[in-house]
C-alpha positions in Angstrom: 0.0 0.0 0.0 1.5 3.0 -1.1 -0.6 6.7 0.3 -0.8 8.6 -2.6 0.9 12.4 -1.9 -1.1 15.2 0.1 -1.1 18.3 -1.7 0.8 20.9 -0.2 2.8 18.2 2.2 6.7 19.3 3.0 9.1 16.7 1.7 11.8 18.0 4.3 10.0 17.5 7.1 13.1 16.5 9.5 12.7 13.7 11.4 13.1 12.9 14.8 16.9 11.6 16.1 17.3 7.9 15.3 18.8 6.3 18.1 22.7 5.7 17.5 24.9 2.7 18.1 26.7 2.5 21.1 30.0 3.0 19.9 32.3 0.6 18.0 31.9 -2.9 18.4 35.4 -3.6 17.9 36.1 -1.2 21.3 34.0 -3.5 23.6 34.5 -6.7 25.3 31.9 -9.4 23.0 31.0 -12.6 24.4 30.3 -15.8 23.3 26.5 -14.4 23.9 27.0 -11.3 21.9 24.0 -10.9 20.1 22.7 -8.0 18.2 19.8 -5.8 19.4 16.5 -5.7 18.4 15.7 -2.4 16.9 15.1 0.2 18.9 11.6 1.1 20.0 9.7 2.9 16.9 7.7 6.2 18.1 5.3 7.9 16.4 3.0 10.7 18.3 -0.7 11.4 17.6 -2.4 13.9 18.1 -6.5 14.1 19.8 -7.7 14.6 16.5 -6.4 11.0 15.5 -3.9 12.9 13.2 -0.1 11.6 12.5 2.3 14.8 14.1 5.7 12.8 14.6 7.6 9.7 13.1 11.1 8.3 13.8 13.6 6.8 12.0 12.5 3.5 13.6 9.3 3.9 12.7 10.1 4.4 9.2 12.1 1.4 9.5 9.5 -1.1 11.1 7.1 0.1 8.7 8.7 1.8 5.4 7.5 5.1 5.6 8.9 8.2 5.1 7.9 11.4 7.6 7.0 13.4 5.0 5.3 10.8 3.5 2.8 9.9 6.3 2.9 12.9 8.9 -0.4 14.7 8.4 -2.3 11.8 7.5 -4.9 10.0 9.7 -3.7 7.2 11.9 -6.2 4.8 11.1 -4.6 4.7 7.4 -1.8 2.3 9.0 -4.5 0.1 10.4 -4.1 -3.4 7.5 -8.1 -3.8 8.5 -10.1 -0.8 8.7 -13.1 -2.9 8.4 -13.4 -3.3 12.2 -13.6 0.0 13.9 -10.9 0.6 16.8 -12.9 1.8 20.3 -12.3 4.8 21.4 -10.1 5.7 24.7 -12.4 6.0 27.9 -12.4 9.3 29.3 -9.4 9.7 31.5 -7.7 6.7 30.7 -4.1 7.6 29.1 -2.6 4.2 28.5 -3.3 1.6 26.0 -1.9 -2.0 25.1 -2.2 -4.5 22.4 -1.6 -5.8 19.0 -2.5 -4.0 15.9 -2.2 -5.3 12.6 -0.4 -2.8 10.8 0.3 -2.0 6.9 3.4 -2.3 6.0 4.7 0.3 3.1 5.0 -2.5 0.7 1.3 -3.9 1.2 2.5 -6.7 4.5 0.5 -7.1 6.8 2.5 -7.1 10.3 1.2 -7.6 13.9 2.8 -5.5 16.3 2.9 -5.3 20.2 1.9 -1.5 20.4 1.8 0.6 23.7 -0.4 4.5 23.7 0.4 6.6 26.7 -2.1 10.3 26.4 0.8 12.8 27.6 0.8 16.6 27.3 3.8 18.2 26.6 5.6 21.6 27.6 4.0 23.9 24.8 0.6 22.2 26.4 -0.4 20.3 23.8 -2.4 17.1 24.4 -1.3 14.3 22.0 -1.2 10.4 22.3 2.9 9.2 22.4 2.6 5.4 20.5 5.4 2.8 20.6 5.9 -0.5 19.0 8.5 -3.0 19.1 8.6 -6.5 16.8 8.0 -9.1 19.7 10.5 -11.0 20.0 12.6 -9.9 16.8 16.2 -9.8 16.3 16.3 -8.3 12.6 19.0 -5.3 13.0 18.6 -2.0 12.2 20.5 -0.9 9.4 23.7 0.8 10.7 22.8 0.4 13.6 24.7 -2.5 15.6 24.5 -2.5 19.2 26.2 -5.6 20.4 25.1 -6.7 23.9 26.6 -9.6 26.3 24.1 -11.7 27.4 24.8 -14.7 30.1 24.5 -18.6 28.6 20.8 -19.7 28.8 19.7 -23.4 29.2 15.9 -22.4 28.3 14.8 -25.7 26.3 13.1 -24.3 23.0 9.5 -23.6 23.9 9.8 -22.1 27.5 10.1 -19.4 29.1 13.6 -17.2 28.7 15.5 -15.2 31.7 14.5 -12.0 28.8 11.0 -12.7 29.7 11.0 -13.1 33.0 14.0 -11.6 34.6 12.5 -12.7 38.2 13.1 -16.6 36.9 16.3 -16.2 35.6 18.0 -17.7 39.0 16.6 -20.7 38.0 17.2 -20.5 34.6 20.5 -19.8 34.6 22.9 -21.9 37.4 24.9 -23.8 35.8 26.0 -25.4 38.5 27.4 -25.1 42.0 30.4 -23.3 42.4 30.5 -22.6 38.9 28.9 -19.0 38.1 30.1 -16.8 36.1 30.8 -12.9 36.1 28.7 -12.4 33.3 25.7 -14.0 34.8 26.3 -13.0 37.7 26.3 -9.0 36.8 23.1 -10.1 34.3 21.5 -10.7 37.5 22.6 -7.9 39.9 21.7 -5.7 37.3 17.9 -6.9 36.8 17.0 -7.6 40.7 19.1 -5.0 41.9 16.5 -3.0 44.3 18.3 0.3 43.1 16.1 1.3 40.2 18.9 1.1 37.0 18.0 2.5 33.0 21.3 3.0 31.0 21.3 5.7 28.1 23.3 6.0 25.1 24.9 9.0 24.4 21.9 10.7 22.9 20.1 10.4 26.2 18.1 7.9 24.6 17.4 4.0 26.8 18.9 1.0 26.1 18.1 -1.1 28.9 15.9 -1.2 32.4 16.1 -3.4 35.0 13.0 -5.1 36.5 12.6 -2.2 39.2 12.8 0.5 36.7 10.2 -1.1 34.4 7.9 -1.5 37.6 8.4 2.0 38.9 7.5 3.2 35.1 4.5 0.6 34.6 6.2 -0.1 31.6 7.6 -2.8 30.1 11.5 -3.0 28.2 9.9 -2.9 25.2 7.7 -0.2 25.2 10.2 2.4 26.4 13.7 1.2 24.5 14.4 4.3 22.4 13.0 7.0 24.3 14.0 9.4 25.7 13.2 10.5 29.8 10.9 13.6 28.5 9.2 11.0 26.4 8.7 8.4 29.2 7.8 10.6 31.7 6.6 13.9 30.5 7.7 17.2 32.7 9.4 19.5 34.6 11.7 17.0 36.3 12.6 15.1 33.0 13.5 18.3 31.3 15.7 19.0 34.5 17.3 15.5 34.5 18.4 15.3 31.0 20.2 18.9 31.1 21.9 16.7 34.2 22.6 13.8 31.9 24.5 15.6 29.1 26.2 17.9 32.3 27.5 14.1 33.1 28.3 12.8 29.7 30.4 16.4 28.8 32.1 16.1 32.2 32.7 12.6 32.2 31.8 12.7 35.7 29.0 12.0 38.0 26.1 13.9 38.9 23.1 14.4 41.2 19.7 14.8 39.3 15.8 14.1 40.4 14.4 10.8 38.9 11.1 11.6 37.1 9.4 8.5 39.0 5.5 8.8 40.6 6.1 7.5 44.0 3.8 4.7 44.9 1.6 6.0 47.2 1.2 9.2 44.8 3.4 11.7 47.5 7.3 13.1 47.0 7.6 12.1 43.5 10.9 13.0 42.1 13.4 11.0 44.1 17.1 11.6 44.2 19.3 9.8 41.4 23.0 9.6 40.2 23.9 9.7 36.7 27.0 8.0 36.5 28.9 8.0 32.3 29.8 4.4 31.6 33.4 4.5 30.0 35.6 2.2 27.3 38.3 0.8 28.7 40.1 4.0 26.8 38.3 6.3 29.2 35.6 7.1 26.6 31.8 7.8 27.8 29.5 5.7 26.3 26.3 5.5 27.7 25.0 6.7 30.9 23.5 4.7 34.1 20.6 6.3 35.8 20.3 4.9 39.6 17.8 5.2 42.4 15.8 3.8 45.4 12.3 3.8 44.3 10.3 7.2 45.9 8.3 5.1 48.2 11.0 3.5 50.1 10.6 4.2 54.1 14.2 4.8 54.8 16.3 6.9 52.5 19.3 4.7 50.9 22.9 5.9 51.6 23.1 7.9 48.2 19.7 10.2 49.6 21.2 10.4 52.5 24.6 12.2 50.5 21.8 15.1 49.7 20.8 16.2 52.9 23.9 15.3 55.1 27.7 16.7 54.9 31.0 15.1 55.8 30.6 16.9 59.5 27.1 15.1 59.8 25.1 18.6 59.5 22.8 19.5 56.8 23.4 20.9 53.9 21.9 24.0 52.1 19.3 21.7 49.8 16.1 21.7 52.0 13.5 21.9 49.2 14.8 19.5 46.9 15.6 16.6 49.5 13.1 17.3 52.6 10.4 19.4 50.8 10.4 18.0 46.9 6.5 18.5 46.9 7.1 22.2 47.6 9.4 22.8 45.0 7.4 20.4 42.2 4.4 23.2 43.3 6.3 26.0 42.4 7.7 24.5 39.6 4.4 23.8 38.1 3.3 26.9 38.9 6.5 28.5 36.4 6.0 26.4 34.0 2.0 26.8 33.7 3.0 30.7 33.3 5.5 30.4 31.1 4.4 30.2 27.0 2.3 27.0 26.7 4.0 26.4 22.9 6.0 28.7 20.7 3.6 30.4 18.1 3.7 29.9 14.5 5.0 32.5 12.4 7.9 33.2 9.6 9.8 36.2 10.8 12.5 34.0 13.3 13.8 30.4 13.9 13.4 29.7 17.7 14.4 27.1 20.4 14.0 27.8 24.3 15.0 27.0 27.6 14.3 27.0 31.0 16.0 25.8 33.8 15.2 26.4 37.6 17.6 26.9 40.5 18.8 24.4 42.5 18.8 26.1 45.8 16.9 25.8 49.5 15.2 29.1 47.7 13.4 27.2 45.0 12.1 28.3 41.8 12.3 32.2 41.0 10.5 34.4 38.3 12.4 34.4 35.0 10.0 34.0 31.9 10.5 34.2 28.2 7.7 34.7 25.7 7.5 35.4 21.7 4.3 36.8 20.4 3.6 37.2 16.9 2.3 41.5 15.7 0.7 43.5 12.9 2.5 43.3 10.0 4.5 39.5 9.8 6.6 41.3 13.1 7.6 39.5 15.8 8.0 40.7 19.8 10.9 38.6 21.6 10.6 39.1 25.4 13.6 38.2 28.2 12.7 39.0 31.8 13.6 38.0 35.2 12.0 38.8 38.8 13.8 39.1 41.8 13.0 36.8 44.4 12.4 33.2 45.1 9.6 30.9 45.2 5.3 30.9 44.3 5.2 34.7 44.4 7.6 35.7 42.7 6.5 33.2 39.9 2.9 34.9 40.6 4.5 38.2 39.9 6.3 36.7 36.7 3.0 35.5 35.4 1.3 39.4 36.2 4.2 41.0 33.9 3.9 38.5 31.6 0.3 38.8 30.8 0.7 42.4 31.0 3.7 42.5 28.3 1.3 40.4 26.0 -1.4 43.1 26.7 0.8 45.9 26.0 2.0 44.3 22.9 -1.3 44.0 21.0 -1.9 47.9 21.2 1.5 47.8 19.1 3.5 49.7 20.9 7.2 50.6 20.6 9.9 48.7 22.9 10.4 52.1 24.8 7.2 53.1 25.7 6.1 49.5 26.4 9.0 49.5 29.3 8.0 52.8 30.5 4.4 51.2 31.0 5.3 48.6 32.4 7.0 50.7 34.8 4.3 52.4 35.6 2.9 48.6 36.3 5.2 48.1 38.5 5.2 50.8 40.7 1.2 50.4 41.0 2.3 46.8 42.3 5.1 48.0 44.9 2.2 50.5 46.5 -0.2 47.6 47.0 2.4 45.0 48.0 4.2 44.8 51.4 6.3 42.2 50.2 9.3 42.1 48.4 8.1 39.8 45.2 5.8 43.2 44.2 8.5 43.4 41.2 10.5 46.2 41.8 13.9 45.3 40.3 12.6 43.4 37.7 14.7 43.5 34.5 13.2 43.1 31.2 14.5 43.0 27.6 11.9 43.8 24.6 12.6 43.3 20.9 11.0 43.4 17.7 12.2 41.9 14.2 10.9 43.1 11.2 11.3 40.7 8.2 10.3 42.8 5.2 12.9 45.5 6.6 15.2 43.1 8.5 15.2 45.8 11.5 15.4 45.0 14.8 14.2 47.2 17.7 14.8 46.8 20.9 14.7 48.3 24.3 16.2 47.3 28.3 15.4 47.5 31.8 18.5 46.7 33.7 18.9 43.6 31.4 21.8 42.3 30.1 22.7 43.1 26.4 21.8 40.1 23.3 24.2 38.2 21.6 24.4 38.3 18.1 26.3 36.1 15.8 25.8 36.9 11.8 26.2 34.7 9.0 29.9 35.0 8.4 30.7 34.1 11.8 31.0 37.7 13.7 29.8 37.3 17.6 29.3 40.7 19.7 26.4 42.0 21.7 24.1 44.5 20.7 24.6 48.0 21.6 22.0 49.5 23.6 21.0 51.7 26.2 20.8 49.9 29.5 18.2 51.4 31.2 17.3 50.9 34.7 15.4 47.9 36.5 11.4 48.7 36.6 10.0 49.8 39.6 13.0 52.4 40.3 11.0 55.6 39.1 14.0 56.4 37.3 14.4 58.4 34.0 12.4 57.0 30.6 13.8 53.8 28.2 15.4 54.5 25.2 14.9 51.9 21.8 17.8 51.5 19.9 17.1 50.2 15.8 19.9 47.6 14.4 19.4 45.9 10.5 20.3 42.4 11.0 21.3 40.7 7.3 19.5 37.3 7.1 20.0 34.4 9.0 21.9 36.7 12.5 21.7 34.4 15.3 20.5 36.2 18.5 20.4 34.7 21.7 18.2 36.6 24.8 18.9 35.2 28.2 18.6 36.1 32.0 21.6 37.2 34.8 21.5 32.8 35.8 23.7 31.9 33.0 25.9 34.6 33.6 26.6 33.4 37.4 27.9 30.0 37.5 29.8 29.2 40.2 33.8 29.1 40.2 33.6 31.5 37.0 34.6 35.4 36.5 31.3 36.8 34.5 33.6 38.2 31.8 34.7 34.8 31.3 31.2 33.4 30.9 29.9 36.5 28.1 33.3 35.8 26.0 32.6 31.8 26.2 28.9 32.7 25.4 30.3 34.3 22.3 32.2 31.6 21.5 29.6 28.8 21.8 27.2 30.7 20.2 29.6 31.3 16.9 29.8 27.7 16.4 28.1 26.3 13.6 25.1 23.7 15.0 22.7 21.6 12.9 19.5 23.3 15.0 18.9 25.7 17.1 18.1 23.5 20.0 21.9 21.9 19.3 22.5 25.5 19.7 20.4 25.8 23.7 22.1 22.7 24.4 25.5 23.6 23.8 25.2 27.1 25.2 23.9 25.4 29.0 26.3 22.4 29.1 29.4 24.6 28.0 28.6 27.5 30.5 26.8 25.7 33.8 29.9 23.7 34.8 27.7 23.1 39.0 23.6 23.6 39.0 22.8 26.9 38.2 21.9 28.8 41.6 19.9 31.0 39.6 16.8 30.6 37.0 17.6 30.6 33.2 15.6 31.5 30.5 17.5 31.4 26.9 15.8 32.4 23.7 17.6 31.8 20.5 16.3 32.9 17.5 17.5 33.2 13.8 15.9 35.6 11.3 14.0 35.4 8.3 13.6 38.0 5.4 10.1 37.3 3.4 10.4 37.5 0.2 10.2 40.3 -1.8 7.6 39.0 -4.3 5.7 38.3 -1.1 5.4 42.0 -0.8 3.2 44.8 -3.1 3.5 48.5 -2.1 1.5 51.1 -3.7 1.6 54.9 -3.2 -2.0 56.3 -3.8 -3.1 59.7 -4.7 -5.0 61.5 -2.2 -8.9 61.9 -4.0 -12.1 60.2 -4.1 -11.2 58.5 -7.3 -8.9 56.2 -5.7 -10.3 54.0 -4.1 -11.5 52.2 -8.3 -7.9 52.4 -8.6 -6.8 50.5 -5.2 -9.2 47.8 -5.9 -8.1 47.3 -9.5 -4.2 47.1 -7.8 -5.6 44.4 -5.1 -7.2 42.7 -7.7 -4.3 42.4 -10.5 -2.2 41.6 -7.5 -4.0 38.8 -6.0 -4.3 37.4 -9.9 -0.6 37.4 -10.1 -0.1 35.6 -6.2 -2.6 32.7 -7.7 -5.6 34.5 -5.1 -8.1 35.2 -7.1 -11.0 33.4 -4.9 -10.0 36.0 -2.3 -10.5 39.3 -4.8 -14.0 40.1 -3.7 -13.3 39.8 -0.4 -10.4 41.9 -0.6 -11.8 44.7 -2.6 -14.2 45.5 0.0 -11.6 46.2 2.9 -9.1 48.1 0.5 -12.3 50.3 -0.2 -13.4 50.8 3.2 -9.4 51.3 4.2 -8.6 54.2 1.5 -12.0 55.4 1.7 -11.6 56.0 5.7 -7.8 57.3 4.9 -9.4 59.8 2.2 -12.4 61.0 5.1 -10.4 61.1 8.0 -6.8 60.8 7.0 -3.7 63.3 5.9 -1.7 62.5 2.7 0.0 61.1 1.5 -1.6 57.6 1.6 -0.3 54.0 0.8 -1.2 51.1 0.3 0.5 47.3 0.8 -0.2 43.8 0.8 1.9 41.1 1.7 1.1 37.1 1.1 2.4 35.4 4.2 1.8 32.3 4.6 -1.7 30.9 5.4 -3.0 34.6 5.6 -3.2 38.2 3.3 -1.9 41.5 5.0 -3.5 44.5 3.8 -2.1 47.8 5.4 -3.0 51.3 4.4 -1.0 54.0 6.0 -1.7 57.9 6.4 0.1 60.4 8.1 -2.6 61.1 10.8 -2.4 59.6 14.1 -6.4 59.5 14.7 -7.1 55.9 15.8 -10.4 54.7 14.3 -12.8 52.9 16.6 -15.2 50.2 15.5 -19.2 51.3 16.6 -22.3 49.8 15.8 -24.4 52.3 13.1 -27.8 53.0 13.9 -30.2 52.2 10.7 -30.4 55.6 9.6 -27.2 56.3 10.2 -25.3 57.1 7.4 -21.9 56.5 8.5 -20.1 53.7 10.7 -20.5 50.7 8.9 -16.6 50.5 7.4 -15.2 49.3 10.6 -17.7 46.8 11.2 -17.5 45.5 8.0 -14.4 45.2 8.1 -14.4 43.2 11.6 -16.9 40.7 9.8 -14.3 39.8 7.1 -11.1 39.4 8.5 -9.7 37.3 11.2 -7.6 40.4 12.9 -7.5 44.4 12.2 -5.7 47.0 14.4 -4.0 49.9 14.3 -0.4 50.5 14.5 1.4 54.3 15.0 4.3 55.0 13.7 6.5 58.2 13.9 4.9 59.4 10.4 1.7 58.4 11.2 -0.5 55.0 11.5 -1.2 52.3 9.5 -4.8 50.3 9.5 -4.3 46.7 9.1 -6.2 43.7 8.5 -5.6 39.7 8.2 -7.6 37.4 6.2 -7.2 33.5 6.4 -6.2 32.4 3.2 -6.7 28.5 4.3 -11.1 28.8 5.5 -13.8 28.2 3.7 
């Protein structure tokens, strides 16, 4: 069965990291058991809808399709019988087993042991996470040997192996008295070992469990080989522990992290691990072991007990992460509800994000980063940080934040936005007796233009952006400091930079300019150098930036924003200057018209003639000349902007049936998806967005 091509579908969609070998055969120790691996778990998410949204190279392996080829399509179009209709999930129920019959790419039908598990991710979308592994299959993935030792097995053909039942495997397995081997041996202290074990390859991705780990997971081997911790166990803690994992694997040295395990009896999840990098006999990392006691043990184990006590028997300074972990995971989940829920779509920047929280007995403080999409294909980029620890000064975060947004939709410039947000936070410091009313709060505020390729931006007592164009020049922007909000101090001052395509810029807060043991001048000059370096994506980019700077937890919040601009096309763009009379409005609509021809939009002429009409006609009532007129084509939606040099803002009212006047607004509202007004130092500029993909 081969799915014949969507219109319209992206043959370079990339696809997710295939899972790599751990490293060269020929580098470790093979016994007479070596074996090779049964391919790695295949993922594929799913969204509510029923929709294919992701596909790995396993997956496109096990079943011979292409991402680009199946992504957008419905699942049920794998189903090899789509006669008999598949039940729907209960309400509330977020994991599913069984076997599925599934259609292979070249028209086999294959039954596969299949696992669903309903997760919602950090941007806070819901969507269902589906695995499948061959049972019991030993085909090897194409370049992808991973040779394992595995101890002698006596299982007589037809019963059950030490694999499938790791509990039996005592049984299985002696040989005979006196006569057991190492291998064996560390077979079975790995899989009944009551510390909790899953070993990772080098792209943070699991190889094995022990019988502990699978239990603590209510997951089987199978279901989670491949994934990744933020796949098995969604959240806060996961995100935490795998910035922890590839700390350990650059280091080469061990490190403390919080297990993403549910505790049994559903209190203090997120017990204490140790990521420890597995090294060649040549000193080289490859793979990492994850260990801990599970979360519901009575007593903690000597490695809790390193968390809370110091050499001289005293405690140390971790309180909320070892003796108040439900506490923290609050707080946490408090930040991470106020930070943005997913990154919007748009075609002005490239991004990728961050955000990691303190480790300290202070907890989680009130750094935020947000991006939110303006009139005109623009783009704001917001950096800010509150001072202060804990759930009110991430209540105060999430008050600027929402105010920022609110500020932004009137279109305002990054200077005056600061100076009312100012005003903001002064209102708060008169009401507030605490400290976490805001005051001190630094904030950085940019927007990027891609028809001009002009970025503005503006600070509060924040540091500078990094900037790295495309021939490899790093330095921070130059810009007028400005002082923390709150202070009452003189007004912000924008400063205007034209960035040439593809500039990398990087926003961040003061936490990854404090790591311990390291002179701040140090960390902005290794910051320049990191970012310079090329990177295959942007989140290589994040990830390279954190694990080169934080060499200890950061004691401090971090936010990081990378973007990398865009330029839209210049056939993307129509600009027409317009006389100032009566009789042009005939000759705007015939421009529209001609102009949508050309752009392959005719079914949207009609449509569009009416709001250029009511546009110029308003500029020509109530305007000052001159007048112009643009469109722009962006993608899934028209721009249509008509500027004047009067700074009037029109408001939209509801015309009385004898009124003669009033309706242009309200038309306009009816037809569009989004209008506004935008002022400018020349004027303003009345804009409007259709959607070019409805009905």
């Amino acid at each position: 069965m081969e799915l014949p091509p969507t219109p319209g579908e992206r043959p370079d969609t990339p696809e997710p990291p295939a899972t790599p070998a751990l490293g060269d055969p020929l580098d470790q120790p093979i016994g007479d058991g070596a074996k090779t691996e049964p391919p790695p778990t295949a993922t594929a998410t799913i969204s509510e809808q029923g929709i294919i949204t992701g596909w790995s190279q396993e997956a496109r392996h096990l079943l011979g399709y292409t991402p680009a080829h199946i992504m957008g399509r419905p699942a049920t179009q794998l189903l090899a019988d789509t006669s008999t209709p598949t039940a729907p999930p209960v309400p509330g129920q977020d994991d599913l087993s069984g076997t599925l019959t599934l259609r292979h790419h070249d028209g086999r039908a294959l039954p596969f042991p299949v696992h669903a598990h309903r997760r919602t991710t950090t941007g806070g979308i819901t969507e269902w996470l589906v695995t499948a592994t061959p049972a019991g299959s030993t085909e090897q993935t194409p370049d992808r040997p991973v040779p394992v030792t595995e101890p002698p097995s006596s299982t007589a053909p037809g019963t059950q192996g030490p694999q499938d039942n790791p509990r039996e495997a005592v049984a299985e397995q002696i040989p005979g008295e006196g006569a057991l081997g190492e291998e064996v041996l560390g077979e079975w202290a790995f899989t009944q070992s009551p510390c909790l074990q899953a070993i990772f390859d080098t792209d943070l991705r699991l190889i094995r469990a022990n019988t502990g780990m699978q239990e603590a997971l209510s997951r089987t081997q199978d279901q989670i080989r491949g994934l990744r911790l933020t796949d098995i166990a969604p959240g806060p803690a996961a995100e935490e522990a795998e910035h922890t994992m590839r700390l350990a694997l650059r280091t080469g040295h061990p490190q403390q992290a919080h297990a993403p395990l549910p505790a049994a009896d559903g209190t203090d999840p997120c017990p204490p691990a140790t990521l420890t990098p597995l090294k060649d006999p040549r000193g080289h990392t490859r793979a990492l072991c994850l260990a801990t006691h599970h979360p519901s043990d009575e007593h903690p184990s000597p490695h809790q007990q390193m968390h809370v006590m110091n050499d001289s028997g005293t405690h140390t300074a971790e309180p909320d992460i070892a003796r108040h972990p439900r506490q923290r995971t609050t707080t946490m989940t408090l930040q991470r509800s106020l930070l943005p829920l997913t990154l919007p779509d748009q075609n002005a920047l490239d991004i990728a994000s961050r955000y990691l929280p303190a480790h300290t007995e202070a907890g989680v403080g009130g750094d935020w980063f947000d991006v939110i999409p303006l009139s005109g294909t623009r783009v704001a980029l917001v950096v800010g940080d509150v001072p202060g620890h804990g759930i009110r000064a991430s209540a105060t975060m999430g008050r600027l934040r929402t105010a920022v947004r609110t500020l932004a939709d009137v279109d305002l410039q990054p200077d005056e936005l600061l100076t009312r947000l100012d005003d903001l936070v002064t209102h708060l410091t008169t009401e507030e007796t605490d400290t976490t009313s805001g005051t001190g709060t630094t904030c950085l505020y940019a927007i990027y233009d891609p028809i001009s390729r002009i970025c503005t931006l503006a600070r509060a007592g924040h540091p500078p952006p990094a900037a790295v164009t495309p021939d490899g020049q790093a330095y921070f922007l130059d810009l007028p400091a400005g002082p923390p909000l709150g202070l009452g101090t003189p007004p912000f001052e924008s400063a205007t930079t034209q960035l040439p395509e593809g500039t990398l810029l990087a926003f961040y807060t003061n936490g990854l300019l404090n790591p311990q043991h390291t002179d701040p001048d140090d960390t902005l000059s290794s910051l320049l150098a990191t970012l310079a370096q090329p990177s295959p994506t942007l989140n290589t980019t994040c990830d390279r930036i954190l694990t080169t700077l934080l060499t200890h937890p950061p004691t401090d919040d971090i936010a990081l924003l990378v973007a990398r601009t865009k330029t839209l096309p210049t056939h993307h763009i129509a600009t027409f200057d317009l006389p100032f009379h009566p009789a042009t409005v005939a000759r705007a609509r015939h421009h529209a018209t001609t102009q949508l021809t050309a752009w392959n939009l005719s079914q949207h002429a009609s449509i569009t003639e009416l709001i250029v009409s009511e546009l110029v006609t308003n500029a020509i009532r109530y305007g000052k000349p001159p007048i112009q007129l643009r469109l722009i084509h962006n993608t899934g939606n028209l721009i249509t902007e008509l500027h004047d040099t009067s700074h009037t803002t029109p408001h939209l009212q509801h015309a009385h049936p004898n009124d003669e006047n009033g309706r242009g607004l309200y038309l306009i509202h009816q037809l569009t998806q989004h209008w506004g007004t935008r002022h400018t130092a020349t004027g303003k500029t009345i804009w409007t967005e259709q959607s070019l993909t409805l009905p």
